[in-house]
C-alpha positions in Angstrom: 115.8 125.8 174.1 118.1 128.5 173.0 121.3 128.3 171.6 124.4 129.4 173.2 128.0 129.9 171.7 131.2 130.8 172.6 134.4 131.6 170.1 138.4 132.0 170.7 141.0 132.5 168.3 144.2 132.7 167.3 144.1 135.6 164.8 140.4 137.3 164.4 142.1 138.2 160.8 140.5 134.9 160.1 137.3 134.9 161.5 135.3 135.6 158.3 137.0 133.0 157.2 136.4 130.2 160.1 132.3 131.3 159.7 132.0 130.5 156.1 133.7 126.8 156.7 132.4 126.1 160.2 130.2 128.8 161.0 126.7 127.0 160.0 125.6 125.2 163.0 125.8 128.8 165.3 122.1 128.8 163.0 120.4 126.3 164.5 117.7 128.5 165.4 115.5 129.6 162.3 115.3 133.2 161.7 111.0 133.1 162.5 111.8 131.3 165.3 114.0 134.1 167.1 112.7 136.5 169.1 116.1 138.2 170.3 120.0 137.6 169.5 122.9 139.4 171.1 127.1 138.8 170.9 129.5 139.9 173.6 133.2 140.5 172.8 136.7 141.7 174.2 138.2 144.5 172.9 141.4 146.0 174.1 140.8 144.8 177.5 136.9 146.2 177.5 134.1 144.2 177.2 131.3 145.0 174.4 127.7 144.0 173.5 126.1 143.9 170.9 121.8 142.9 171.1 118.9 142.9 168.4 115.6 142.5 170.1 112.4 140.9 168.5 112.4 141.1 164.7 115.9 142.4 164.1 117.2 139.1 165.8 116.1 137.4 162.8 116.7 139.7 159.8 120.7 138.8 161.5 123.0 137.0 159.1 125.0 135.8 162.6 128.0 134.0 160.5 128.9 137.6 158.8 128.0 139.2 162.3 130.6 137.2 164.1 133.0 137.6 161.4 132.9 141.1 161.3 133.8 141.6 165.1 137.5 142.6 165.5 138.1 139.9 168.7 139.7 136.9 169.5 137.2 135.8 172.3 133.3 136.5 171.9 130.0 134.8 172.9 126.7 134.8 171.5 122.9 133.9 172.7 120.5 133.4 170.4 116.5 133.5 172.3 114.5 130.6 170.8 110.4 132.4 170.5 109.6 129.1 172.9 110.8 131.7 175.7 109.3 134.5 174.7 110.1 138.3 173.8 112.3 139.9 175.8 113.6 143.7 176.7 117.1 144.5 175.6 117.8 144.4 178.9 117.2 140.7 179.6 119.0 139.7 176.4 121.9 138.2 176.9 124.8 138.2 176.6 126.1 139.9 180.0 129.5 141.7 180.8 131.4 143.3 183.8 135.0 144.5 183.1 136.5 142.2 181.2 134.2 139.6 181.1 131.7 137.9 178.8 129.1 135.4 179.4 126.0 133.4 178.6 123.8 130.3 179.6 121.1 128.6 178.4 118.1 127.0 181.3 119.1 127.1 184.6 116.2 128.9 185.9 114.1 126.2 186.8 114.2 125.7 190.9 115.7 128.9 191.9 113.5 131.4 192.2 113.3 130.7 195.9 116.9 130.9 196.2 117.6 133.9 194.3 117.5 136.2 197.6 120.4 133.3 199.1 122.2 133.7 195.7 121.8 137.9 195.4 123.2 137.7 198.8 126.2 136.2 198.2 127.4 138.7 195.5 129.3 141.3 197.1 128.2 144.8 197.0 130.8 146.3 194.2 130.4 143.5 191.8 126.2 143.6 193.1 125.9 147.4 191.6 126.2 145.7 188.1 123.3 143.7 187.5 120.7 145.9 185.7 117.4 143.7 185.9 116.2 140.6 187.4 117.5 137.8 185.3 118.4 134.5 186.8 121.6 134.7 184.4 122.6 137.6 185.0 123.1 136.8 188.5 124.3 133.5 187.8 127.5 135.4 185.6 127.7 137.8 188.9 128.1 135.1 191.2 130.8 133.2 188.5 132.5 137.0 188.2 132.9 137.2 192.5 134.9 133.5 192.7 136.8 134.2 189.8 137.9 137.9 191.3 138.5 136.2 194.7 141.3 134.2 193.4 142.4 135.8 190.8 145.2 137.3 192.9 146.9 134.3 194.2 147.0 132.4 191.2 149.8 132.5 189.0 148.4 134.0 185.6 149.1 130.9 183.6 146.7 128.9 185.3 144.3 131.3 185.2 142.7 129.3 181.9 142.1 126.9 184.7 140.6 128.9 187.6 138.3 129.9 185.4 137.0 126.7 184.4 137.2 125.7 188.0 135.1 128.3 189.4 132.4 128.5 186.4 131.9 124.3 188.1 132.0 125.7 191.0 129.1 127.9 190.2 127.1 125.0 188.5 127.9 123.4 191.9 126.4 125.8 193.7 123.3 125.8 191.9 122.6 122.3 192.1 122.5 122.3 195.8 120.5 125.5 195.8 118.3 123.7 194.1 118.3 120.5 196.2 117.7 122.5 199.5 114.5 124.3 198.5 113.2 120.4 197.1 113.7 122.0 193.3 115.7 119.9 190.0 117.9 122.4 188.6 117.5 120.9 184.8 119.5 121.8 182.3 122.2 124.5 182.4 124.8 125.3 179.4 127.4 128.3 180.4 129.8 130.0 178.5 132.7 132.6 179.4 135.0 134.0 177.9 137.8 137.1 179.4 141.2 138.3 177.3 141.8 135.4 174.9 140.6 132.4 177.6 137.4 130.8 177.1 135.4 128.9 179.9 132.1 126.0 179.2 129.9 123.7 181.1 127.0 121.6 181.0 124.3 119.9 182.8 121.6 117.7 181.1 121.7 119.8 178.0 124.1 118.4 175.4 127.1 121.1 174.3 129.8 120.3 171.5 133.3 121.7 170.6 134.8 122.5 167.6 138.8 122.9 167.7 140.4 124.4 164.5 144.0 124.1 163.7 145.0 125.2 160.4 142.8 127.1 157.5 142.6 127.6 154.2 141.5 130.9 152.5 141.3 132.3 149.2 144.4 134.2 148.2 142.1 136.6 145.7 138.4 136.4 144.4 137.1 134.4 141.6 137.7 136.6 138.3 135.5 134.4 136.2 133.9 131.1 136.2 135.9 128.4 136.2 138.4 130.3 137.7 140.4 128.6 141.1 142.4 131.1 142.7 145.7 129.6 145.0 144.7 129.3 148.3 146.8 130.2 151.5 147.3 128.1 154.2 147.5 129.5 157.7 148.8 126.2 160.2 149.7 127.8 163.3 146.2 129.4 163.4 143.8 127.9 166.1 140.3 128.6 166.7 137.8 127.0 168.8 133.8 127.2 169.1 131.6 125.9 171.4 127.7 125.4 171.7 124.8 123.6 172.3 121.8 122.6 169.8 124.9 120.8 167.7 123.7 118.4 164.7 127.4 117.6 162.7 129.6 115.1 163.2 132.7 117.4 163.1 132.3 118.7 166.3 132.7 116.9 169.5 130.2 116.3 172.4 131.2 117.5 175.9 130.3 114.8 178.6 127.5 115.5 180.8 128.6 118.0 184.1 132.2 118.9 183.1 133.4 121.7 182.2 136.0 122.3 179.1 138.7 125.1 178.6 141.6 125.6 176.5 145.0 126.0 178.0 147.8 128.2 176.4 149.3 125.8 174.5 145.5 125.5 172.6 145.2 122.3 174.3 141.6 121.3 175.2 140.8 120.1 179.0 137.7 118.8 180.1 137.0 117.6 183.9 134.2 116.8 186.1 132.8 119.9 188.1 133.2 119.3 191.7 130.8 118.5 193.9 128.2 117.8 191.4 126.2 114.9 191.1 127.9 112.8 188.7 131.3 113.5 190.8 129.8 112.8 194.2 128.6 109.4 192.8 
């Protein structure tokens, strides 16, 4: 299984930072053991990629990586060699406007539903996808429920439409599954848009990590010995997400709900609708 990640912040000032104190687990996956990393990021209201294919996914340092990249929302996908080598262009992450996402499984029982689930992407958003990943079109289909409603919801609750329609989309692709006699398996998705960040699972286990407060070093050591002051930051939030998680700091999400944060930096987690455990 690959690992999947998803980061929001307060102030990306302190990103750096966040990586060297929490950063460790987004390594889960041993640098031999990658055959293909990438990060997606909003900047200024554009989305941005970032992929190393093959042996440059591994040479990566991904803590200075993600603490290099000016943004207070970002996701990263890091392809386990289990699934084998991969073009740049089925790397993930994938973006369309102002959006960012990944997922890890998923592709199990739908390859006979993929022409149902292509069909149901509507032409404009359609002209997007660049190759024949079950992902890709998995974001596309997320993209076209959140862009249906986007316009009659009131922008504060837009933190929750999202969440809502990315278990919507798990939904969809558990009963996909179900009508051409298939298991979906397990499914981890992450999204993020302009400082809102979006998560689910199925099966596969996914943790949170919610920040408030840090500590950094007001200057560098000048000798040994030596303990510069440190300066504390409280108002600054942060929050990371991802599967493959070993620690005990970070917080398992329960299996088929979906987690956001709302604008006060408040984290929600609810069923998805219409999914098994729910219709139970």
């Amino acid at each position: 299984m690959s690992q999947v990640f998803g980061y929001l912040c307060s102030d990306d000032s302190l990103t750096a930072e966040v990586m060297k104190q929490e950063g460790a687990p987004l390594q889960a996956i041993l640098p031999e053991d990658r055959v293909g990393m990438g990060i997606g990021w909003l900047q200024e209201g554009r989305s941005l990629l970032r992929k190393h294919p093959r042996r440059k996914a591994g040479e990566v340092d991904i803590r200075a990586l993600v603490g290099d990249v000016p943004t207070r929302a970002l996701v990263g996908h890091v392809r386990h060699k289990d699934l084998g080598k991969a073009g740049t262009n089925r790397l993930q992450p994938y973006r369309f406007r102002n959006w960012v996402y990944a997922q890890c499984g998923g592709g199990e029982g739908l390859e006979e539903a993929s022409d149902a689930l292509r069909a149901s992407v509507p032409d404009h958003v359609r002209r997007n996808i660049q190759g024949a990943s079950m992902a890709e079109l998995v974001f596309h289909i997320f993209y076209t429920k959140v862009e249906s409603s986007l316009s009659i919801t009131p922008k504060n609750d837009w933190p929750r439409l999202y969440a809502e329609k990315l278990g919507e989309t798990m939904s969809k692709l558990e009963a996909l599954s179900r009508q051409v006699g298939e298991k979906l398996g397990t499914l981890v998705a992450v999204a993020v848009s302009d400082r809102c960040l979006a998560a689910s699972r199925i099966g596969e286990p996914l943790h949170y990590r919610l920040i408030e407060g840090i500590e950094e070093p007001k200057e560098k050591p000048l000798f040994a010995g030596h303990r510069p002051k440190r300066i504390t930051h409280d108002k600054f939030r942060a929050l990371l997400v991802a599967n493959r998680i070993d620690d005990e700091n970070w917080v398992e999400v329960p299996d088929r709900h979906v987690l956001w944060v709302d604008n006060d930096w408040e984290i929600k987690i609810e069923p998805i609708a219409g999914s098994e455990t729910s219709a139970q």
